[in-house]
PDB file with one MODEL, atoms N, CA, C and O in Angstrom:
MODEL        1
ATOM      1  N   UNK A   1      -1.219   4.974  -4.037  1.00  0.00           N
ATOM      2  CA  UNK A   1      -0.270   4.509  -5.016  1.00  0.00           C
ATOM      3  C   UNK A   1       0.987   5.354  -4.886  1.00  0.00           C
ATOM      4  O   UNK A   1       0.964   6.584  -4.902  1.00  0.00           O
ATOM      5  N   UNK A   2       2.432   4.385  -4.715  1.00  0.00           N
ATOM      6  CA  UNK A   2       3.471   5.365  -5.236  1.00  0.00           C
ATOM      7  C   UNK A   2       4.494   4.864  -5.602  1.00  0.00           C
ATOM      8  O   UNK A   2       4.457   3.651  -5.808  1.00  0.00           O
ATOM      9  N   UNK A   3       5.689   5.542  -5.804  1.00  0.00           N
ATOM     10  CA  UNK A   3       6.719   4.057  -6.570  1.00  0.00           C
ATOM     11  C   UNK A   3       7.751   4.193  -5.766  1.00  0.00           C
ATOM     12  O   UNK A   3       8.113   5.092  -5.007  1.00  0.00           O
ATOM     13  N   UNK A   4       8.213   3.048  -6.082  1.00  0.00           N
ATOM     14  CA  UNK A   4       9.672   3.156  -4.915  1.00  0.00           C
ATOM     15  C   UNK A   4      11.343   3.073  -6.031  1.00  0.00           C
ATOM     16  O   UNK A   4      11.933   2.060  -6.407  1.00  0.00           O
ATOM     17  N   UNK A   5      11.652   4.375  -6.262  1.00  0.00           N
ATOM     18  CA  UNK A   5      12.684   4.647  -6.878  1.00  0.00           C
ATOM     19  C   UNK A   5      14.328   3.365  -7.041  1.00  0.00           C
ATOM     20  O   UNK A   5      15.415   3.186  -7.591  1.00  0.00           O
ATOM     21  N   UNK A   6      13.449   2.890  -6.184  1.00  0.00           N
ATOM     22  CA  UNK A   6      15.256   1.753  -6.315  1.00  0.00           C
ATOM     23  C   UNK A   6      14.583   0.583  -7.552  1.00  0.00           C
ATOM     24  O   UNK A   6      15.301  -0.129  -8.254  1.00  0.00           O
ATOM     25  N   UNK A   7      12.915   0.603  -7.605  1.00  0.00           N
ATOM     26  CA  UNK A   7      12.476  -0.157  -8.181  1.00  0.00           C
ATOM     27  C   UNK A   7      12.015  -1.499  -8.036  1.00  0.00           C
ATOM     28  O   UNK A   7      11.554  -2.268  -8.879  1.00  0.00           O
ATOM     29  N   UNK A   8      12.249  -1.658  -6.659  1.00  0.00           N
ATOM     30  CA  UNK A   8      11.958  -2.845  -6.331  1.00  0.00           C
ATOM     31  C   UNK A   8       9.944  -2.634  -5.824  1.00  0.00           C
ATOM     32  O   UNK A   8       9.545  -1.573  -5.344  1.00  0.00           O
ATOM     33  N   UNK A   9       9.234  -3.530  -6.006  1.00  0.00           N
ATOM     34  CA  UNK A   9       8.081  -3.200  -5.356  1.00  0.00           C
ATOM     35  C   UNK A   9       7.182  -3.373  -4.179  1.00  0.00           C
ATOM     36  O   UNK A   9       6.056  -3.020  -3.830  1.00  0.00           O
ATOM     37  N   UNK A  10       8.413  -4.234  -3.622  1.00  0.00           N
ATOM     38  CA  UNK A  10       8.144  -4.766  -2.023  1.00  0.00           C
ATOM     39  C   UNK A  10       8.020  -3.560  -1.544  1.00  0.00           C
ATOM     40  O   UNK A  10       8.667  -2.534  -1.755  1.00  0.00           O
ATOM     41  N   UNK A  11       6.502  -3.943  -0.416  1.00  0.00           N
ATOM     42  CA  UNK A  11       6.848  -3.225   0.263  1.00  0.00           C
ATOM     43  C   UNK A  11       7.118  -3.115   1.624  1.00  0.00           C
ATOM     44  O   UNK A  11       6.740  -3.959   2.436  1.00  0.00           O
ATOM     45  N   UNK A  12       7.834  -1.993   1.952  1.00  0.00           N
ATOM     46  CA  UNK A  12       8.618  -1.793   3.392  1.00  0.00           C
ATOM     47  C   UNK A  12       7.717  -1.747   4.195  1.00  0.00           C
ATOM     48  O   UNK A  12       6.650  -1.303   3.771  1.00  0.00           O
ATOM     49  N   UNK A  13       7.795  -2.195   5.693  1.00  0.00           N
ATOM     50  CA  UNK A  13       7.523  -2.269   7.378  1.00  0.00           C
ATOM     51  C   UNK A  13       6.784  -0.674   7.421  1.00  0.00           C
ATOM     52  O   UNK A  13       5.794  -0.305   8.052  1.00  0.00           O
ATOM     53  N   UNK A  14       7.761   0.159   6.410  1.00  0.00           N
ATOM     54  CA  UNK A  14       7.139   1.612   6.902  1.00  0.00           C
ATOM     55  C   UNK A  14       5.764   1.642   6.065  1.00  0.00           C
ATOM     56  O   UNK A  14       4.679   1.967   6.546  1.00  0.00           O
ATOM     57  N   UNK A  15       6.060   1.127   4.324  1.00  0.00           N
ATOM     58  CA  UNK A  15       4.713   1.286   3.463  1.00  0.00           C
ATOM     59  C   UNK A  15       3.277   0.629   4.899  1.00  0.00           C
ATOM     60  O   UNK A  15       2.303   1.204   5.386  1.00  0.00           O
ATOM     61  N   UNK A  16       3.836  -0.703   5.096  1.00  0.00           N
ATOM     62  CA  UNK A  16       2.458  -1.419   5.722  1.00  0.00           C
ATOM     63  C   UNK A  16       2.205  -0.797   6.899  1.00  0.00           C
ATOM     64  O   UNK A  16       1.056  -0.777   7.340  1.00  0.00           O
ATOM     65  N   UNK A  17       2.992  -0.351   7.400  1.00  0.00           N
ATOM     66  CA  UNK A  17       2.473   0.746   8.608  1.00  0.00           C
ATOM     67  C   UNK A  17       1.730   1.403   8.557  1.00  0.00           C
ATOM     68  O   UNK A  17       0.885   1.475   9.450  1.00  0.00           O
ATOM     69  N   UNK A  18       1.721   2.076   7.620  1.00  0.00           N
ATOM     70  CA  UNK A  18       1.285   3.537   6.903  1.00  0.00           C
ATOM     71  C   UNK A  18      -0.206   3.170   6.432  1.00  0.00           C
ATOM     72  O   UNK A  18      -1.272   3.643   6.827  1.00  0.00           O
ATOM     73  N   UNK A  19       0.036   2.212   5.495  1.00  0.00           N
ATOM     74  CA  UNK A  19      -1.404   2.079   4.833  1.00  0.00           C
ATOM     75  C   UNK A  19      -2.353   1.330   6.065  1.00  0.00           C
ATOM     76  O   UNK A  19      -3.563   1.233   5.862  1.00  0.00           O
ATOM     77  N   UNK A  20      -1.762   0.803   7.352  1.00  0.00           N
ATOM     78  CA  UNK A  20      -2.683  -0.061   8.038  1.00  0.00           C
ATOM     79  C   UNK A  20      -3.188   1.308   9.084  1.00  0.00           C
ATOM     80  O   UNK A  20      -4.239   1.028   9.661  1.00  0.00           O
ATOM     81  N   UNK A  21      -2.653   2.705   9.431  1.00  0.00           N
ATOM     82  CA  UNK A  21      -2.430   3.497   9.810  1.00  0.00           C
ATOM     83  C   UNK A  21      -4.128   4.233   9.148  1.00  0.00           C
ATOM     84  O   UNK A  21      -5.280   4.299   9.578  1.00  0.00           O
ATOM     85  N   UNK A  22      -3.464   4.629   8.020  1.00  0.00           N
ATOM     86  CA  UNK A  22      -4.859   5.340   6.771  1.00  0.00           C
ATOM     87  C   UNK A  22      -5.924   4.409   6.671  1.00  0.00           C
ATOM     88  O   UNK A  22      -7.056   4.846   6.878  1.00  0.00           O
ATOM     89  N   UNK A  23      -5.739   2.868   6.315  1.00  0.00           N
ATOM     90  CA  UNK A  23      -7.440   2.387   6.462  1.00  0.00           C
ATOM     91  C   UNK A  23      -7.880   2.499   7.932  1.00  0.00           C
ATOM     92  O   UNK A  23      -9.057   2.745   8.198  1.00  0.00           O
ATOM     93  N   UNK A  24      -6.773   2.287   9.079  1.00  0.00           N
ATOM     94  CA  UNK A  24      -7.746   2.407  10.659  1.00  0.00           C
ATOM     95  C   UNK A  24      -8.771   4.161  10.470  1.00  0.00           C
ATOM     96  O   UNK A  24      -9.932   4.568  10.507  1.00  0.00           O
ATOM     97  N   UNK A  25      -7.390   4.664  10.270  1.00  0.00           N
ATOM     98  CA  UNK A  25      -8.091   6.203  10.632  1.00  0.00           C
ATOM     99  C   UNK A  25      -9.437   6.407   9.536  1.00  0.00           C
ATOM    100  O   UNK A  25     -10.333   7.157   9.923  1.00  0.00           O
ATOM    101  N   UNK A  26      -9.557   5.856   8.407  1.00  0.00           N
ATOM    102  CA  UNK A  26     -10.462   6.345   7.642  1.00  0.00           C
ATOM    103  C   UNK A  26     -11.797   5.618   7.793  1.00  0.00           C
ATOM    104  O   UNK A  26     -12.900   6.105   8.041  1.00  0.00           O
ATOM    105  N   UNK A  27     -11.406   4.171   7.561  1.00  0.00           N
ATOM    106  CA  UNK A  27     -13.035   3.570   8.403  1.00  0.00           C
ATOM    107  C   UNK A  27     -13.992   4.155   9.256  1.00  0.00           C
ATOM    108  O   UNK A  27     -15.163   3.835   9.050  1.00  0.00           O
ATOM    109  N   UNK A  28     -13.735   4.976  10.208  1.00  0.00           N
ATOM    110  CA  UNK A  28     -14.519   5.500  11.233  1.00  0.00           C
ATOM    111  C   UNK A  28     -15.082   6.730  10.440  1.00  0.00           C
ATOM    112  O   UNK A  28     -15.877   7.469  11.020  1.00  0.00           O
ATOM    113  N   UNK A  29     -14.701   7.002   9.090  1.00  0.00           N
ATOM    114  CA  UNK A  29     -14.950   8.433   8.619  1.00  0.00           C
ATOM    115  C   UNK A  29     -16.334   7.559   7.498  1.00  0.00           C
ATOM    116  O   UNK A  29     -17.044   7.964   6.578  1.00  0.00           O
ATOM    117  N   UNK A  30     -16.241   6.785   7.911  1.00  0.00           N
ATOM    118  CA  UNK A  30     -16.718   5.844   6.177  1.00  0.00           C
ATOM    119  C   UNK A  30     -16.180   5.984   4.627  1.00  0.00           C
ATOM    120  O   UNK A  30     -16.682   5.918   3.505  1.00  0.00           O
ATOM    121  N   UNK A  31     -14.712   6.245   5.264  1.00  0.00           N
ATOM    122  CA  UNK A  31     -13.680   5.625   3.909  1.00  0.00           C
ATOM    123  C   UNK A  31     -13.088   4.942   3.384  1.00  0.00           C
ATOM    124  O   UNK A  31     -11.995   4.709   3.900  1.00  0.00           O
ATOM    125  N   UNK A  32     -13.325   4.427   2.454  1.00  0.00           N
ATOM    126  CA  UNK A  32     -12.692   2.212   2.046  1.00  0.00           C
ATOM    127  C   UNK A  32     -11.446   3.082   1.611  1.00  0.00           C
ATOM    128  O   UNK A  32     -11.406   4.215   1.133  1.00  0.00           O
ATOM    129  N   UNK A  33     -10.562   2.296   1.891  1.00  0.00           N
ATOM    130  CA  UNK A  33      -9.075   2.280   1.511  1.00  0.00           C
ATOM    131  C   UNK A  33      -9.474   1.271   0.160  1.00  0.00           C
ATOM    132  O   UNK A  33     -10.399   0.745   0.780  1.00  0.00           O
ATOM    133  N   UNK A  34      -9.507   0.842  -0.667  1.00  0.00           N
ATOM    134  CA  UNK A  34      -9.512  -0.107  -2.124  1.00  0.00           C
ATOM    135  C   UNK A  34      -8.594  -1.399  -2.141  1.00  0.00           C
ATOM    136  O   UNK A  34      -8.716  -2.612  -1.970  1.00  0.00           O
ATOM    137  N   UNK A  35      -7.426  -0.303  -2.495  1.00  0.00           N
ATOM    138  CA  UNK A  35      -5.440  -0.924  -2.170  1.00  0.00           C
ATOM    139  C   UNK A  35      -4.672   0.245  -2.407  1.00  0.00           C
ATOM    140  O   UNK A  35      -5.078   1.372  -2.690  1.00  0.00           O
ATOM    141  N   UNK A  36      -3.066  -0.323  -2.196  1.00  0.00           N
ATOM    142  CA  UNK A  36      -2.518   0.075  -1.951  1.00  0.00           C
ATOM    143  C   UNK A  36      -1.572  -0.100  -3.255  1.00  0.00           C
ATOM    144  O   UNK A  36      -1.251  -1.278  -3.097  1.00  0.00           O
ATOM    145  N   UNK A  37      -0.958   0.290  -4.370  1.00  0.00           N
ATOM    146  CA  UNK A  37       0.123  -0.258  -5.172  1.00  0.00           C
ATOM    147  C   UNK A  37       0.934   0.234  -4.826  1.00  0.00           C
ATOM    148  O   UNK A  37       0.659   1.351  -4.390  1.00  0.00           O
ATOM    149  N   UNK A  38       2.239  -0.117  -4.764  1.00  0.00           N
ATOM    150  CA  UNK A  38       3.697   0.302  -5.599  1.00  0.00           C
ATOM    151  C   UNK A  38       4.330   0.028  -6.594  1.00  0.00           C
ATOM    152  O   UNK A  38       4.529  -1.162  -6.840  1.00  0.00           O
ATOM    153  N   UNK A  39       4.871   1.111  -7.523  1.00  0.00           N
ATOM    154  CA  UNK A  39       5.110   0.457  -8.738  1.00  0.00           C
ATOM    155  C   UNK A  39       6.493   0.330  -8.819  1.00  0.00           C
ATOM    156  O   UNK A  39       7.102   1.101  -8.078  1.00  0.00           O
ATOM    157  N   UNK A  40       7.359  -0.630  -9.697  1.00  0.00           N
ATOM    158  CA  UNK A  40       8.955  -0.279  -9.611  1.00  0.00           C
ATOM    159  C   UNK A  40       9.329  -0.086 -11.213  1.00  0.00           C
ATOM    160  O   UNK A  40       8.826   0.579 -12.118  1.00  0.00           O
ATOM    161  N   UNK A  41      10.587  -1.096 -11.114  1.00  0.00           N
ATOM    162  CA  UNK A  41      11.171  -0.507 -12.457  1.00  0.00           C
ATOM    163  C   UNK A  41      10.046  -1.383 -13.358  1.00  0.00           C
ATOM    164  O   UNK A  41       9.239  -0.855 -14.123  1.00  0.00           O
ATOM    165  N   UNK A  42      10.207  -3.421 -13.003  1.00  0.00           N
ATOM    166  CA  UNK A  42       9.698  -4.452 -13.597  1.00  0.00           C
ATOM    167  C   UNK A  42       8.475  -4.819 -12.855  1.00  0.00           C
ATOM    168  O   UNK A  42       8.270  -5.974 -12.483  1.00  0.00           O
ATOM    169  N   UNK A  43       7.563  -3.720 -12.611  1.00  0.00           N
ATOM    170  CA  UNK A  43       6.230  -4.216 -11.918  1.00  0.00           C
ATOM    171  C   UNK A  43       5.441  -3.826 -10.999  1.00  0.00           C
ATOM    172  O   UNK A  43       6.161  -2.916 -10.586  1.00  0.00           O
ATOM    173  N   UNK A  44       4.690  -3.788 -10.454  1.00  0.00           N
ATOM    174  CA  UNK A  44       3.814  -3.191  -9.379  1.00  0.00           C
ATOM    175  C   UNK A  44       3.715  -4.325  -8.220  1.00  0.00           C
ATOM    176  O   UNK A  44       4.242  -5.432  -8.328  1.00  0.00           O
ATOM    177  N   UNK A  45       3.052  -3.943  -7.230  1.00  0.00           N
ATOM    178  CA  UNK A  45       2.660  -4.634  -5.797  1.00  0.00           C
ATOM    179  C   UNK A  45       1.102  -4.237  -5.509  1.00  0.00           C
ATOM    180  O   UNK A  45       0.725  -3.076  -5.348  1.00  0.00           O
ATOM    181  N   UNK A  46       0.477  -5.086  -5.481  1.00  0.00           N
ATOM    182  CA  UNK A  46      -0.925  -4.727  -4.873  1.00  0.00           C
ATOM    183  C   UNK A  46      -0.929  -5.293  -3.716  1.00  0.00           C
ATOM    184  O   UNK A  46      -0.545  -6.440  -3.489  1.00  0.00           O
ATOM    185  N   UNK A  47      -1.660  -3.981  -2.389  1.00  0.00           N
ATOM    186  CA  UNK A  47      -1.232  -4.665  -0.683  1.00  0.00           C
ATOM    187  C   UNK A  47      -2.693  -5.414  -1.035  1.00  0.00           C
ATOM    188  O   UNK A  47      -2.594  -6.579  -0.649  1.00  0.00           O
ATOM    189  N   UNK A  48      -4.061  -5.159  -1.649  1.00  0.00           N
ATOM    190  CA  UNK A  48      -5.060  -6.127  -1.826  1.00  0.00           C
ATOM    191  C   UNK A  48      -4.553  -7.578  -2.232  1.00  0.00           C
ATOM    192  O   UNK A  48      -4.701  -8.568  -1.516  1.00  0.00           O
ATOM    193  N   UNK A  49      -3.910  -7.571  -3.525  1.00  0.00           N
ATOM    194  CA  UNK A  49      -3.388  -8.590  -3.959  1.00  0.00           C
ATOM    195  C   UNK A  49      -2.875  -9.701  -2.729  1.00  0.00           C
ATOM    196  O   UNK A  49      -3.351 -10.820  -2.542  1.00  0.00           O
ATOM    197  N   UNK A  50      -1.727  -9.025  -1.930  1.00  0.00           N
ATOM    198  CA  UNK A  50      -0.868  -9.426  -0.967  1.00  0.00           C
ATOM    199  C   UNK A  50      -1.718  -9.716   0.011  1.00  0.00           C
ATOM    200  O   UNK A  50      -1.208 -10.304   0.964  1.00  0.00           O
ATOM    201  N   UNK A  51      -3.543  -9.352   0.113  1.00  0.00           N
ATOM    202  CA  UNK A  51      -4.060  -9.543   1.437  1.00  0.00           C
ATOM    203  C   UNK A  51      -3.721  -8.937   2.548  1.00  0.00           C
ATOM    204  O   UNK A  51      -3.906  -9.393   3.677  1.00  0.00           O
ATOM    205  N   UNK A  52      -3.043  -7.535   2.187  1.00  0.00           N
ATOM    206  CA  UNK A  52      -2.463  -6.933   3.605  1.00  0.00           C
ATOM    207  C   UNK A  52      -3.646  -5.637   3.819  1.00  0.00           C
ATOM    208  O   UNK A  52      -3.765  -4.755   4.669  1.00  0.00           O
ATOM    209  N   UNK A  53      -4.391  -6.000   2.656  1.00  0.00           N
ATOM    210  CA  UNK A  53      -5.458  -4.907   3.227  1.00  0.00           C
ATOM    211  C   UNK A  53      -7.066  -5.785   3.133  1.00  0.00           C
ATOM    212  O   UNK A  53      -8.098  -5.222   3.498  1.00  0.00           O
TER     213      UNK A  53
ENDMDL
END
């Protein structure tokens, strides 16, 4: 989880990188990634929600 200060809750090429980055590396450890939120000014983002995880 983290927020993105401009407030918007999309998230960036770098967020989905990142989190597709942490569930590869952690699976092999036997660690579920859950999701991913970002929160802004008017709302949050779930990458579960979005199906990006």
């Amino acid at each position: 989880m983290h927020n993105h200060p401009s407030g918007d809750p999309t998230p960036s090429q770098a967020d989905i990188q990142m989190t597709k980055a942490i569930v590869d590396i952690a699976k092999p450890l036997g660690i579920a990634v859950h999701d991913h939120i970002i929160v802004g000014k008017n709302g949050h983002t779930s990458f579960k929600g979005m199906r990006l995880i």
